[in-house]
C-alpha positions in Angstrom: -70.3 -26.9 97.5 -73.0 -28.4 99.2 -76.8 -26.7 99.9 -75.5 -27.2 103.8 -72.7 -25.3 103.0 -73.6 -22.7 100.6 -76.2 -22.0 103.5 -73.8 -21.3 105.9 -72.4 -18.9 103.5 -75.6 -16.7 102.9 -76.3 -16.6 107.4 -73.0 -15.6 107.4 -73.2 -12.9 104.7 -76.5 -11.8 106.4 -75.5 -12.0 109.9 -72.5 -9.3 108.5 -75.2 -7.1 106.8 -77.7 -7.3 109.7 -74.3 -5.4 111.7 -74.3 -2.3 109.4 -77.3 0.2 110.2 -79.6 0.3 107.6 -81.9 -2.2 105.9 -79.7 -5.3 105.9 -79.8 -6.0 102.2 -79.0 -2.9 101.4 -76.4 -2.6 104.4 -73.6 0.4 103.1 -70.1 1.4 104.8 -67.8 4.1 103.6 -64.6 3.7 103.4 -62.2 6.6 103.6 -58.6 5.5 102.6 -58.1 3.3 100.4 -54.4 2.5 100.0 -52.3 -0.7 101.0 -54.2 -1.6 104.0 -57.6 0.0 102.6 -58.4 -2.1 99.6 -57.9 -5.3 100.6 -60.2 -4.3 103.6 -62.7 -3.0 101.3 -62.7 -6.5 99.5 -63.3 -8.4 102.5 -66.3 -6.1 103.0 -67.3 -6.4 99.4 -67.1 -10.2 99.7 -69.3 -10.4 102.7 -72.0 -8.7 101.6 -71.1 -5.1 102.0 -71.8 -2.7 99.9 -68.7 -0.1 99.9 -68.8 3.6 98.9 -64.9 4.6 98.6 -62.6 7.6 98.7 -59.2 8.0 98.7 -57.1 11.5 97.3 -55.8 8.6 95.1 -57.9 8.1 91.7 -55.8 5.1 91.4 -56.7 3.8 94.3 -60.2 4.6 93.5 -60.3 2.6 89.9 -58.7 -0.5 91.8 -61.6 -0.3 94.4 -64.1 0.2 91.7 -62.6 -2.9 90.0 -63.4 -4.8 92.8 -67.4 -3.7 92.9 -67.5 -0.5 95.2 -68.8 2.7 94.6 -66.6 5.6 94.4 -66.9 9.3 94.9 -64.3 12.1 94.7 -64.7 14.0 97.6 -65.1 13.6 100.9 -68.4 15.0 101.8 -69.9 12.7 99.5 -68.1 10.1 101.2 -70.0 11.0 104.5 -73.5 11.9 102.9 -75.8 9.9 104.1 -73.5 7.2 105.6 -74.4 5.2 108.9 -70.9 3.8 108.7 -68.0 5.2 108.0 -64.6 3.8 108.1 -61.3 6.1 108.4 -58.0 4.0 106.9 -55.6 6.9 107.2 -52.0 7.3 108.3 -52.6 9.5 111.3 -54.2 11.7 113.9 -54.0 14.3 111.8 -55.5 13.0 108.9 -58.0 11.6 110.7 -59.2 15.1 112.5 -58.6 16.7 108.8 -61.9 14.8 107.5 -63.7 14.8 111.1 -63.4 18.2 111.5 -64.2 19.3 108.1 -67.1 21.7 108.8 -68.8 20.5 105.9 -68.2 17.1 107.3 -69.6 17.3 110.4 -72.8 19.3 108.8 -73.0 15.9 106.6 -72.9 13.6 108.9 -76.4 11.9 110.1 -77.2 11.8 114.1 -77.1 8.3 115.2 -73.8 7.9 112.8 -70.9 5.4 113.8 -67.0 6.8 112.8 -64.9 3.3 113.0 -61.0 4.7 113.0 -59.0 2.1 111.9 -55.6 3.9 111.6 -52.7 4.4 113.7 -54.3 7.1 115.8 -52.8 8.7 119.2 -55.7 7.7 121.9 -55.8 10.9 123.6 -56.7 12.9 120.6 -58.9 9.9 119.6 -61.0 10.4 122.6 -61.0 14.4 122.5 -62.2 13.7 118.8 -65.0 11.1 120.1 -66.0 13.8 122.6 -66.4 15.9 119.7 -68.9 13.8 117.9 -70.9 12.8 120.7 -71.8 16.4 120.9 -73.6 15.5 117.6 -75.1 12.3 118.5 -72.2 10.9 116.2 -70.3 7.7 117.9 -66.9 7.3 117.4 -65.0 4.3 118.4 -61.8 3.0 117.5 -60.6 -0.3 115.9 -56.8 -0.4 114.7 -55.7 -3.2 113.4 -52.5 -5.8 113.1 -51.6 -8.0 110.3 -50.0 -6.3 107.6 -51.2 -6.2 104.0 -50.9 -9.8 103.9 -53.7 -10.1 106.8 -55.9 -7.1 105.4 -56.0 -9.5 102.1 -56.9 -12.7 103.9 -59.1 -11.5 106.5 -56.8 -12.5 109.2 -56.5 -9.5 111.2 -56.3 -8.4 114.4 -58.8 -5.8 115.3 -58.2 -3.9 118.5 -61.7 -2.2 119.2 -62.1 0.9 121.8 -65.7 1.9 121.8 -68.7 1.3 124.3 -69.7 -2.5 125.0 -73.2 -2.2 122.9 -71.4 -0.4 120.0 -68.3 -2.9 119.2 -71.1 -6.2 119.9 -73.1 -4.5 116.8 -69.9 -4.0 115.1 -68.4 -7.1 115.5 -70.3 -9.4 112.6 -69.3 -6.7 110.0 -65.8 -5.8 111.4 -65.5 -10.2 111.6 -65.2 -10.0 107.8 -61.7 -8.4 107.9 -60.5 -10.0 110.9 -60.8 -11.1 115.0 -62.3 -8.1 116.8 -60.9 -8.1 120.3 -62.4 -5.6 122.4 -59.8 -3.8 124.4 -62.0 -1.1 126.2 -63.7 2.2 125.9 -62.5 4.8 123.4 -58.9 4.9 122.5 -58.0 1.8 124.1 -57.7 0.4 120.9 -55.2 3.0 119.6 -52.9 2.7 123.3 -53.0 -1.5 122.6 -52.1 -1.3 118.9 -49.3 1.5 119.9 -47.8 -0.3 123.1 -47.7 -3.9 120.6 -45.9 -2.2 117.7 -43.8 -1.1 120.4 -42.9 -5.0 121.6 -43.2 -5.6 117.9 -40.4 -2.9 117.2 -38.3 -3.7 119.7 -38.6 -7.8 119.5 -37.4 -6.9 115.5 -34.8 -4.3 116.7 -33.1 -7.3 119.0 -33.3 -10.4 116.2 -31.6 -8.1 113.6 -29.2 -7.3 116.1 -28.4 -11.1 117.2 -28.5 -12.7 113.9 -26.0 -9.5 113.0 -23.7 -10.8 115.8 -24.3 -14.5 115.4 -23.1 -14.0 111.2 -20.1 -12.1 112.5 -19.3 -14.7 114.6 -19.6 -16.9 111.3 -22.2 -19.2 112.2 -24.8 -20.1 110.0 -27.9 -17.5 110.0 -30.5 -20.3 109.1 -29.4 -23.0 112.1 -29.4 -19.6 114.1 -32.6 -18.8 113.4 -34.2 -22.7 113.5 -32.6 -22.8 117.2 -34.0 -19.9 118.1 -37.1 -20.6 117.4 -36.8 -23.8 119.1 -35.9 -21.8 122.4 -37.2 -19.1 125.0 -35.9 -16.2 122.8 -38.5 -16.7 120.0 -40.6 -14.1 119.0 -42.7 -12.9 115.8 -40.0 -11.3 114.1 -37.5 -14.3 114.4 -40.5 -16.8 113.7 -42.2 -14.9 110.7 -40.6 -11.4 109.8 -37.1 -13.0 109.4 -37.7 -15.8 107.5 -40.4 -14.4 105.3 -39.0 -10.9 104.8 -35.6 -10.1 106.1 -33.8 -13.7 105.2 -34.7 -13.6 101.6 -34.0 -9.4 101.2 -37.4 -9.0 99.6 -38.3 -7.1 103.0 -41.7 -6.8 101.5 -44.4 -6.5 104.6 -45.9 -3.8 103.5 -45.6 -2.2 106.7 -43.6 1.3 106.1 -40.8 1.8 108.5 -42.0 5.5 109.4 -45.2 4.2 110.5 -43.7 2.2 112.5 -41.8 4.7 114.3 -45.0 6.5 114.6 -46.6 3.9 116.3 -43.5 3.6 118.9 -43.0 7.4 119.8 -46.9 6.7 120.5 -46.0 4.2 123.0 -43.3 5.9 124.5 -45.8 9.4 124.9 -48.0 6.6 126.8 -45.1 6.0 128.9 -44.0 9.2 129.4 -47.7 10.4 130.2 -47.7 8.4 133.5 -44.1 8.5 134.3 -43.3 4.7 133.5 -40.1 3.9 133.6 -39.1 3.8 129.6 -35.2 3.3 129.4 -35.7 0.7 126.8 -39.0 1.9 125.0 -36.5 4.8 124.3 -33.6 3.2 123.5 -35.6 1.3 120.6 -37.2 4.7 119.5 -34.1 6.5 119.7 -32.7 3.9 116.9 -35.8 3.5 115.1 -35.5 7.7 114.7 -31.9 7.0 113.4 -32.5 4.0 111.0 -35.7 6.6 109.5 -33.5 9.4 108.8 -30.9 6.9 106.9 -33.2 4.4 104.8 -34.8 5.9 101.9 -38.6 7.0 102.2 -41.0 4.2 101.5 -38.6 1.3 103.5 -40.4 -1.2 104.9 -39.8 -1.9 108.3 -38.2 -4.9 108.3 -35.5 -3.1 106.5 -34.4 -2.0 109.3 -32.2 -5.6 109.4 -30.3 -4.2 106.6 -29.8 -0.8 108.6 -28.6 -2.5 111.3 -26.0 -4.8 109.6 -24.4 -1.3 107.8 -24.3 0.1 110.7 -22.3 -2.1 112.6 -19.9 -3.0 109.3 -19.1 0.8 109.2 -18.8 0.6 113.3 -15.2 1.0 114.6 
């Protein structure tokens, strides 16, 4: 690597620890969850310059982060003691409100604190929970994120900020190490945009399996299928990237869990509903979503849902 290079590295690394509160060089986030999304995201932290503190229920999960250079604790409230950052990787609304209304939690956390939820959260509860904080001069924005395991581990990302305009522009060098930070409004936009995409996202899926499904009983070839497809007006992600990485070769290995997926779409479709939107086929898609949950085992990924949906129609009349 050359000095001009390896110079470019360390502005980069600093520029990410100058975006943390605190005194750069010693520049500290904790980061609560630290499961399949969670540790690769605490890597790219580590790698930039970070320093990590982590807790998860998991001590598992906590001995992998170690391994990777963070500091662990075993509780919660040490999690939040003395933090300036904290990050929330958790599966829902409820978990999250679990740890932020944790009366010990809130006693520990400093004024002048930033919460950065990165999970699948509901917005409305999101904002009642920021409303919370503030009363504590704690700021609490949101910043779900797109990309799958594979993304969190690359540092390819798609981070869908909420949050004040002065909050997410301090955020963004640090948040940059896991991803692109695209700021989609105040509080809980993030949450709405990441819920009304997985929506699309499910429902794009939903229709490829359901067209290469038809197109193999009609015996053509699945592969030319697919290649003309993708050639055409009816591409999408799932027929461009899920299929032909996940679904085609039956290793249907995203690491995307099918029930969190139908989380994320039943959050849509309460958006919907909330403002009387016409919905006929945001609930069509979570209505079979709901059915292919209650028939895969627990832990399918989502793209499993292919395999759902070519049972399903071989046991049709």
């Amino acid at each position: 690597m050359s000095d001009q290079q390896h110079g470019g590295t360390d502005d980069r690394a600093e520029e990410v620890r100058r975006s943390v509160p605190g005194d750069g060089a010693s520049a500290r986030v904790s980061l609560i969850g630290l499961g399949r999304m969670g540790t690769p995201m605490a890597a790219r932290l580590l790698a930039a310059g970070v320093a990590v503190t982590g807790f998860d229920l998991s001590s598992e999960a906590r001995g992998r982060v170690a391994l990777l250079g963070a500091d662990t604790v075993t509780t919660v409230e040490d999690a939040v003691r003395h933090a300036e950052t904290v990050i929330l990787m958790l599966p829902d609304s409820a978990a999250v409100e679990a740890v932020l209304r944790n009366e010990q939690v809130r006693v520990l956390l400093r004024r002048g604190a930033t919460v950065i939820d990165m999970s699948s959260s509901e917005p409305a509860r999101t904002r009642a929970l920021a409303a919370e904080l503030e009363a504590g001069d704690v700021v609490l924005i949101d910043a779900p994120v797109s990309g799958g395991v594979k993304g969190a581990t690359a540092g390819t990302l798609t981070i869908m900020a909420g949050g004040p305009d002065d909050v997410v522009e301090r955020l963004t060098p640090m948040l940059s190490a896991m991803g692109t930070v695209r700021h989609a409004g105040p509080v809980g936009a993030g949450h709405a945009v990441k819920a009304l995409n997985n929506l699309l996202s499910a429902t794009h899926l939903l229709a490829t399996c359901e067209v290469i499904s038809a197109a193999r009983r009609f015996d053509l070839d699945v592969d030319r299928v697919l290649d003309i497809v993708n050639g055409s007006s009816g591409r999408s992600w799932s027929s461009e990237y899920k299929w032909p990485s996940f679904t085609r070769p039956a290793t249907y290995d995203s690491g995307f869990d099918l029930r969190l997926m139908l989380k994320d779409v039943q959050i849509a479709v309460d958006l919907l509903t909330l403002h009387g939107d016409e919905r006929a086929l945001a609930e069509s898609a979570l209505a079979t979503w709901s059915r292919a949950a209650r028939e895969l085992p627990e832990g399918a990924d989502h793209t499993e849902i292919a395999r759902w949906v070519e049972d399903a129609e071989g046991s049709a009349p």
